[in-house]
N, C-alpha and C positions, 0 to 999 in steps of 0.2 A: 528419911523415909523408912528406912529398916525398926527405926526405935519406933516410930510410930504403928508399922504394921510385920511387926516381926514374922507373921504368917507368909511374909511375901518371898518367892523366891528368887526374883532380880527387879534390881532396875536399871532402866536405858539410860545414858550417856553417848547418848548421838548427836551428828549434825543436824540443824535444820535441812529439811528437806529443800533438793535444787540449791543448796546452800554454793556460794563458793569457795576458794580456797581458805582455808579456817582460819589464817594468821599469818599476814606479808613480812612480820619484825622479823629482822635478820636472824637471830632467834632462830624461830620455827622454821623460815626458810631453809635455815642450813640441817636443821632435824628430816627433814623434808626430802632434802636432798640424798640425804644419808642412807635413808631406809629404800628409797628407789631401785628398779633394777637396772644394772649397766646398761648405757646407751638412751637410757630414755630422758625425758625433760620435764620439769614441774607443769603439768598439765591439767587436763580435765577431770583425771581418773586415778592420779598418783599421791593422793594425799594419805594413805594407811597406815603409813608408818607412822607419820605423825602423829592419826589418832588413835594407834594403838602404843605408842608411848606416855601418852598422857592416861588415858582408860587403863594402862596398868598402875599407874600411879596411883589411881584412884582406888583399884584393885586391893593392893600391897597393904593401903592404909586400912578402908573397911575392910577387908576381910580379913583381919588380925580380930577383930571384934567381932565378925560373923561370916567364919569358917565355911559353914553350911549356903551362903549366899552369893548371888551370881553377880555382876555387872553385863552388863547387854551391853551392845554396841553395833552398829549396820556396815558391811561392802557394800557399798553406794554411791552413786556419783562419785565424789574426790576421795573417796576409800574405794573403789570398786577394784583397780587391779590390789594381788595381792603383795606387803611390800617383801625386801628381804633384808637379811639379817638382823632381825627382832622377831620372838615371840611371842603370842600373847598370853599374860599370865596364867595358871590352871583355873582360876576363880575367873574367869573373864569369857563370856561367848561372841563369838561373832557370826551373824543371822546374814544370808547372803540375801541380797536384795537386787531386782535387777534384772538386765540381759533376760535371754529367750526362755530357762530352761525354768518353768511355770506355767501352769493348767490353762493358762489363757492364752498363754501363748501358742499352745502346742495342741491344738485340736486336731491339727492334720497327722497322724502317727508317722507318716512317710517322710516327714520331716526332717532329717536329721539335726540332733543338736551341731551349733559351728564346732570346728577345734578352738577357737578361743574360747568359747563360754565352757566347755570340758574341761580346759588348761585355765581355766578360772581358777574352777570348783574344785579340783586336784590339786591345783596349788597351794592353796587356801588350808588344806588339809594338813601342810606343812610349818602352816606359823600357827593355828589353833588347836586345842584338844578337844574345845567344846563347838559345835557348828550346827547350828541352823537356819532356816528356808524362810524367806519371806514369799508366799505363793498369791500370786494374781489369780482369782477367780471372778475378777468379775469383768463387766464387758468393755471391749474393742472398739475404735470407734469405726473401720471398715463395716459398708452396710452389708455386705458378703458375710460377714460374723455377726449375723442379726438374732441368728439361731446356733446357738451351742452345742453339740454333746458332751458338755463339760463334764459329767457324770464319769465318761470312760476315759476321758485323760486326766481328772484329779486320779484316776484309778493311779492310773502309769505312774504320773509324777510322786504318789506317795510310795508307789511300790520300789521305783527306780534310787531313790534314796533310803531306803531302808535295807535295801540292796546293799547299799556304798559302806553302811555300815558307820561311820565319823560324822552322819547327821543325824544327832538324835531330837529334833524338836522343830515343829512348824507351824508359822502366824499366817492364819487367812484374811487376805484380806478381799471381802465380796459384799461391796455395797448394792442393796437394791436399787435404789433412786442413785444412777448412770447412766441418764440419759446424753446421747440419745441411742445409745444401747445397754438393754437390759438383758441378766443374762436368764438364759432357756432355766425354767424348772429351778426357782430358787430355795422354796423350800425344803424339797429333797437334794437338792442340792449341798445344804448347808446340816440336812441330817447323816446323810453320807458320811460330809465330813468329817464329823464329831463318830463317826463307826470308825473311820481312818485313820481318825488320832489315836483313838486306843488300839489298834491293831491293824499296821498296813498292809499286812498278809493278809487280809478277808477276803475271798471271795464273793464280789459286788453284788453276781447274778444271781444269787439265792434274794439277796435283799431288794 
């Protein structure tokens, strides 16, 4: 992919989405097991290590030939907690995906994020150099979330991680045809955005 579009500056190496656990051979199992945190059990949400030991592999090799380029990779389903004792390579990003803390989720400001999705994203901070957001912005299927002010909590959610400072990069994803909700104002919507990505300090209300 890289020889072919040298302009590119990663590509993903993820699970299939909803995928399940990536590889039963006693093998991975025991890779699996390794990277876990004390007390827990090969489950729904503890496969990271595994896929960050392989994704650094991949890592290691291309990017001996291009220095300059990333490998992606998702916390997701069976990567979602973060694992330990592995880090992932400098040339390797991992895009957090998931859980509450995303524009769609969090229309209500009064909300507060849980301590687990906090002790996520903090943790996470700890095995990667490179980290970024995969942001829901589009719609819910509660008919209560028929109408959005998505406008003021993409605000938050771009501003609250540029805050954090260890998240430098973010994929929207905001499909219009979501039926059977669509979200409020998607035009501006999705022009915002593109003001947010270049600068998440802006100030909305002028625009």
């Amino acid at each position: 992919l890289f020889r072919s579009n040298p302009q590119a500056y990663y590509v993903s190496v993820i699970p299939n989405d909803a995928s399940r656990p990536m590889c039963d051979c006693d093998q991975c199992k025991e890779i699996a097991l390794k990277y876990m945190p004390p007390g827990t059990v090969r489950d729904n949400n503890h496969e990271a290590g595994l896929l960050i030991y392989f994704v650094n592999q991949v890592a290691e090799i291309v990017c001996k030939e291009y220095p300059h380029q990333r490998i992606l990779t998702l916390s997701y389903n069976y990567s979602e907690a973060p694992p330990v004792g592995i880090k992932a390579h400098p040339n390797v990003i991992v895009q957090m995906c998931g859980g509450v803390i995303a524009t769609a989720c969090r229309i209500n400001p009064n909300v507060p994020v849980s301590p687990k999705d906090k002790r996520r994203y903090e943790m996470w901070e700890k095995v990667c150099q490179r980290l970024w957001v995969w942001d829901y912005q589009n719609g819910l299927v509660p008919s209560i979330d028929n109408f959005k002010p998505m406008l003021w909590s993409m605000d938050r959610t771009f501003k609250e991680f540029a805050e954090r400072g260890s998240y430098t990069g973010m994929f929207i994803e905001a499909e219009w045809n979501c039926p059977p909700v669509l979200p409020d104002c998607y035009e501006l919507n999705t022009w915002l955005s593109s003001k947010l990505l270049v600068d998440p300090t802006i100030n909305i209300e002028p625009l």
